[in-house]
C-alpha positions as a Markdown table, in Angstrom:
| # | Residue | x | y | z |
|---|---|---|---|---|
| 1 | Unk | 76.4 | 21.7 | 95.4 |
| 2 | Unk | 78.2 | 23.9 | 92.6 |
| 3 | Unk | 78.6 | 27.5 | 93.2 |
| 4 | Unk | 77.1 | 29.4 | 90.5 |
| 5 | Unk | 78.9 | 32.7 | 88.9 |
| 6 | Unk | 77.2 | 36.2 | 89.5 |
| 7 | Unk | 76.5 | 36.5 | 85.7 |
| 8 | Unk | 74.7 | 32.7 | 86.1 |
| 9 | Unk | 72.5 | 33.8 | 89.1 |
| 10 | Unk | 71.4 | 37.2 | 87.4 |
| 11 | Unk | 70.3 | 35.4 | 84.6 |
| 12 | Unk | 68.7 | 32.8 | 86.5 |
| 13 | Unk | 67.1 | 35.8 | 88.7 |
| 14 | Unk | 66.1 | 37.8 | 85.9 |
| 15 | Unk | 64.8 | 35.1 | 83.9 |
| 16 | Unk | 62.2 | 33.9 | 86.8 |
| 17 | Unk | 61.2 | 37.5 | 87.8 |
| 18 | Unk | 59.9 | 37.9 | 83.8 |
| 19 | Unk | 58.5 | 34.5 | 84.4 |
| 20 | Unk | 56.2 | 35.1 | 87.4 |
| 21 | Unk | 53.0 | 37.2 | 85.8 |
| 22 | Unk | 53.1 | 39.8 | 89.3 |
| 23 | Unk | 56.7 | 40.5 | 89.0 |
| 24 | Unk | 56.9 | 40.9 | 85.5 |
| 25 | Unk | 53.8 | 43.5 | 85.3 |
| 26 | Unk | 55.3 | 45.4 | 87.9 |
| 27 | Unk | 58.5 | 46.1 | 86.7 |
| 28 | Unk | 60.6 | 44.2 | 89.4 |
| 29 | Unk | 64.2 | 44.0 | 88.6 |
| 30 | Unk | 67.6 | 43.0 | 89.7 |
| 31 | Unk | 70.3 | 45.9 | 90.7 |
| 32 | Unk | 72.8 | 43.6 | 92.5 |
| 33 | Unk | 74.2 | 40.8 | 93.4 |
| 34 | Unk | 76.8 | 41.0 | 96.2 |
| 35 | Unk | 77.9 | 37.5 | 97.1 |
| 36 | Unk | 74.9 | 35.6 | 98.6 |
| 37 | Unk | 72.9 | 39.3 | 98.8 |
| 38 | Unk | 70.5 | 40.2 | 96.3 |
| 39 | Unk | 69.4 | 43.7 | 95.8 |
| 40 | Unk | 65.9 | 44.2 | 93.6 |
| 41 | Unk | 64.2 | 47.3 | 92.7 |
| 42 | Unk | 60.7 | 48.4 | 92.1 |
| 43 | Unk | 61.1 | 51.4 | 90.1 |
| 44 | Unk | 58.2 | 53.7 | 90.5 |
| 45 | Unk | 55.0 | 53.8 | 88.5 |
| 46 | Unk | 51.9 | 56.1 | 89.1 |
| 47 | Unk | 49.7 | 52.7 | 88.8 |
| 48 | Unk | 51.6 | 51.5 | 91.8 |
| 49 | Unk | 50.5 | 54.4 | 93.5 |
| 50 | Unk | 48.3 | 53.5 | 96.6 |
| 51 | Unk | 47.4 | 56.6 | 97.7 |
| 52 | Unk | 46.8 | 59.7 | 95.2 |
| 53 | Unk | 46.8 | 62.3 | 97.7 |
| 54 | Unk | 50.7 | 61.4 | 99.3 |
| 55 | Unk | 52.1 | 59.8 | 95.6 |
| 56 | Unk | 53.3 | 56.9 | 98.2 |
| 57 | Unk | 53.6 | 53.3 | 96.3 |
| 58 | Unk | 50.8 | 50.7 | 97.6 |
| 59 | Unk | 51.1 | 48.1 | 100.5 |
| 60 | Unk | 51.0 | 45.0 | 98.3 |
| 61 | Unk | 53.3 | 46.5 | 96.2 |
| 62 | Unk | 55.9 | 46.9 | 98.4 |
| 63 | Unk | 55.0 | 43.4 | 99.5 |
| 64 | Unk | 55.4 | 41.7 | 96.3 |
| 65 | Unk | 58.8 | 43.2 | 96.0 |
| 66 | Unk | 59.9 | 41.9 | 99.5 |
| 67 | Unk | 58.2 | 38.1 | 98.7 |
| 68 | Unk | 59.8 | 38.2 | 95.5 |
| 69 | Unk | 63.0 | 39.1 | 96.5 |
| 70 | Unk | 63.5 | 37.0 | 99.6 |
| 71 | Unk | 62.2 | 34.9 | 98.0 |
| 72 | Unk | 64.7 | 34.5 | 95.2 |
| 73 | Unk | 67.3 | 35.3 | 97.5 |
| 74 | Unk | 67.6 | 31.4 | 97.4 |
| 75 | Unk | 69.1 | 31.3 | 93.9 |
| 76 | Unk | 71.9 | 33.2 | 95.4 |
| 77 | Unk | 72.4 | 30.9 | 98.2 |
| 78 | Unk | 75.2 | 28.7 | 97.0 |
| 79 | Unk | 74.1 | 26.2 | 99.4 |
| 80 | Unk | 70.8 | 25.6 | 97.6 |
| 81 | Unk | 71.4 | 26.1 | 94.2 |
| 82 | Unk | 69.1 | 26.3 | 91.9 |
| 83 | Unk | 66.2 | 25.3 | 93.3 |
| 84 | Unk | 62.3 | 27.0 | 93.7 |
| 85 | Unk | 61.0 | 28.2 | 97.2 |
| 86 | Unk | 57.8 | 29.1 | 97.6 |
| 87 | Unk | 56.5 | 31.0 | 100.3 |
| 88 | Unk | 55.6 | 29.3 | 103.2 |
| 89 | Unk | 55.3 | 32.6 | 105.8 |
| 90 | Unk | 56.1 | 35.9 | 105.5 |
| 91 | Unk | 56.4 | 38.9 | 108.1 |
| 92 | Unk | 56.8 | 42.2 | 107.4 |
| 93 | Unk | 57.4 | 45.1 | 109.6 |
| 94 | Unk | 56.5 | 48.6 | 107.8 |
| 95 | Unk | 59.0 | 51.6 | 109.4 |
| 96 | Unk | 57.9 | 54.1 | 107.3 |
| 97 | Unk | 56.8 | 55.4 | 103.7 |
| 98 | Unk | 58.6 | 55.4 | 100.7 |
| 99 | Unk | 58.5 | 58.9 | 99.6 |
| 100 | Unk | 56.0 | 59.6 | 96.4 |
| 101 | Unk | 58.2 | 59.2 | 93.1 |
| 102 | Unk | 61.2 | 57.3 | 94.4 |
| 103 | Unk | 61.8 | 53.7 | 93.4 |
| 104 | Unk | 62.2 | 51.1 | 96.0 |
| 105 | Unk | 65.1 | 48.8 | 96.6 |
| 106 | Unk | 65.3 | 45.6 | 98.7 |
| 107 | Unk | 67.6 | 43.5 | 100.0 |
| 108 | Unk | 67.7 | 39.6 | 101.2 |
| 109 | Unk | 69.9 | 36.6 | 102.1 |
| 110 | Unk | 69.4 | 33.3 | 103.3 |
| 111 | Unk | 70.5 | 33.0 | 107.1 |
| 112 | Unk | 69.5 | 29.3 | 107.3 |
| 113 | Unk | 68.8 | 26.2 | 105.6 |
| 114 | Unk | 67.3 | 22.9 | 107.2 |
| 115 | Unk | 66.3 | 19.8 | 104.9 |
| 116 | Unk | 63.3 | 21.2 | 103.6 |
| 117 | Unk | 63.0 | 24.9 | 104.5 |
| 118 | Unk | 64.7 | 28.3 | 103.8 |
| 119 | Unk | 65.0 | 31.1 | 106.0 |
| 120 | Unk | 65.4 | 34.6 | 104.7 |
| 121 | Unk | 65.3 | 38.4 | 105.8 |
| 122 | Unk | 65.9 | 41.7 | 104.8 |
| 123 | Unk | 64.8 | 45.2 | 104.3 |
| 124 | Unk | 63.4 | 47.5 | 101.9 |
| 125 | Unk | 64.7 | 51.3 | 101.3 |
| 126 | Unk | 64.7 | 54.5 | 99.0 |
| 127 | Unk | 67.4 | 56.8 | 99.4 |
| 128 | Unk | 69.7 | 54.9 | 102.0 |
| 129 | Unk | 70.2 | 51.1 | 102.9 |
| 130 | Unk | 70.4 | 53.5 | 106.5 |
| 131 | Unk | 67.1 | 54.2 | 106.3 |
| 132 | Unk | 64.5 | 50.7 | 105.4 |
| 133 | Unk | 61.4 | 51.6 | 104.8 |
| 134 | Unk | 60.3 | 47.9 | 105.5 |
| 135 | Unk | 61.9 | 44.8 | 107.5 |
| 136 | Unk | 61.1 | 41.4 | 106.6 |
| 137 | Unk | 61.5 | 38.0 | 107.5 |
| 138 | Unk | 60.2 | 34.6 | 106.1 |
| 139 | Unk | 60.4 | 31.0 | 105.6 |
| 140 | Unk | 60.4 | 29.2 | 102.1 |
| 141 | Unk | 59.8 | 25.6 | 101.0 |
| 142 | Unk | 63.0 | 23.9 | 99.7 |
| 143 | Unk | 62.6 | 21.7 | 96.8 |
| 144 | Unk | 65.2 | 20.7 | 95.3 |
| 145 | Unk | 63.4 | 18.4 | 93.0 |
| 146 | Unk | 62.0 | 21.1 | 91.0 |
| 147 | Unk | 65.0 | 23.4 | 89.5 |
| 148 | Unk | 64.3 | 26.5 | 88.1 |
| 149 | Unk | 66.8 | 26.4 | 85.6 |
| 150 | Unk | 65.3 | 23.5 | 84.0 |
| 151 | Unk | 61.6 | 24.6 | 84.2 |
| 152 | Unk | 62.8 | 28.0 | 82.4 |
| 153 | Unk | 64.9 | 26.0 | 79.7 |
| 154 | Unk | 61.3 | 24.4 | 78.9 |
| 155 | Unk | 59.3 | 27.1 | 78.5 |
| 156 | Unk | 59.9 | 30.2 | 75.5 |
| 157 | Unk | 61.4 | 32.6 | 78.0 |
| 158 | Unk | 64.4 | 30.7 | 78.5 |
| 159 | Unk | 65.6 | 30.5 | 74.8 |
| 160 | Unk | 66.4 | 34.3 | 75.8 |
| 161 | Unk | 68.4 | 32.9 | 79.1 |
C-alpha cells in the first residue's frame, strides 16, 4: 500500500465530503491533517441550531460530523489507502454541550484494521481538544474494491480534484 502525501489526502477528503449530499449542506470541512489524524470542523449555522432557547448545535448534527469524520479517518490511514468505509456501528458518548455560536471540531484515527473492517475513535470539542464535547467510537466496512479516488475521478466533482 502507497503512503499518500498530506496535500493528496486533503484533496481526497475534501473532495468526498462535497460529494456526500449531508456533509456538503452542512458545511463540513477539513482543518487538519496530522499524520494518520484528521481534524474536521462544523462551523456554526443558526439552521444547525437544535434548541433556540440555549443557541446549542443539534444532536444529529454533531453526529454527522463524528460519522463523517471517523469515518474518513480511513483515507488517512496509510494502511488502507484509498478505499470507502461505510458505517457499520457507531457509539457516541455526549460529555457536554457545545456552547451556542462556537463551531465544532473533531478528531479521529484508525486504531485497527482486520481483513474487512476498520476501527476508529475520537472526540469532538469547541474551545479545547482538553475539553470534548463528544467521545466516539465505531466500526467501518473495508472495501477495498471500491476506491474513492476513482469513483470521484468519474463523476463532475472530481475534474475540480
Amino acid at each position: 500500500m502507497s503512503t499518500l502525501s498530506a496535500s493528496a489526502k486533503a484533496k481526497l477528503i475534501t473532495g468526498i465530503s462535497g460529494f456526500i449530499p449531508h456533509t456538503h449542506l452542512q458545511g463540513i470541512c477539513l482543518e487538519e491533517i496530522n499524520g494518520e489524524e484528521l481534524t474536521l470542523r462544523l462551523p456554526f449555522r443558526n439552521e444547525l441550531v437544535g434548541n433556540p432557547e440555549t443557541g446549542t448545535i443539534h444532536g444529529g448534527a454533531l453526529t454527522v460530523l463524528l460519522d463523517h469524520t471517523l469515518g474518513v479517518a480511513s483515507l488517512c490511514c496509510d494502511q488502507l489507502g484509498t478505499t470507502i468505509t461505510p458505517t457499520l456501528d457507531l457509539r457516541i458518548d455526549h460529555l457536554g454541550v457545545a456552547p451556542a455560536g462556537k463551531d465544532i471540531f473533531a478528531v479521529g484515527r484508525v486504531y485497527h484494521v482486520t481483513r474487512r473492517i476498520v476501527f476508529s475513535d475520537g472526540f469532538a470539542y469547541c474551545e479545547s481538544r482538553d475539553k470534548p464535547i463528544a467521545k466516539a467510537t465505531g466500526t467501518w466496512v473495508f472495501m477495498p474494491e471500491l476506491d474513492i479516488s476513482q469513483i470521484l475521478t468519474s463523476t463532475d466533482l472530481g475534474t475540480q480534484l
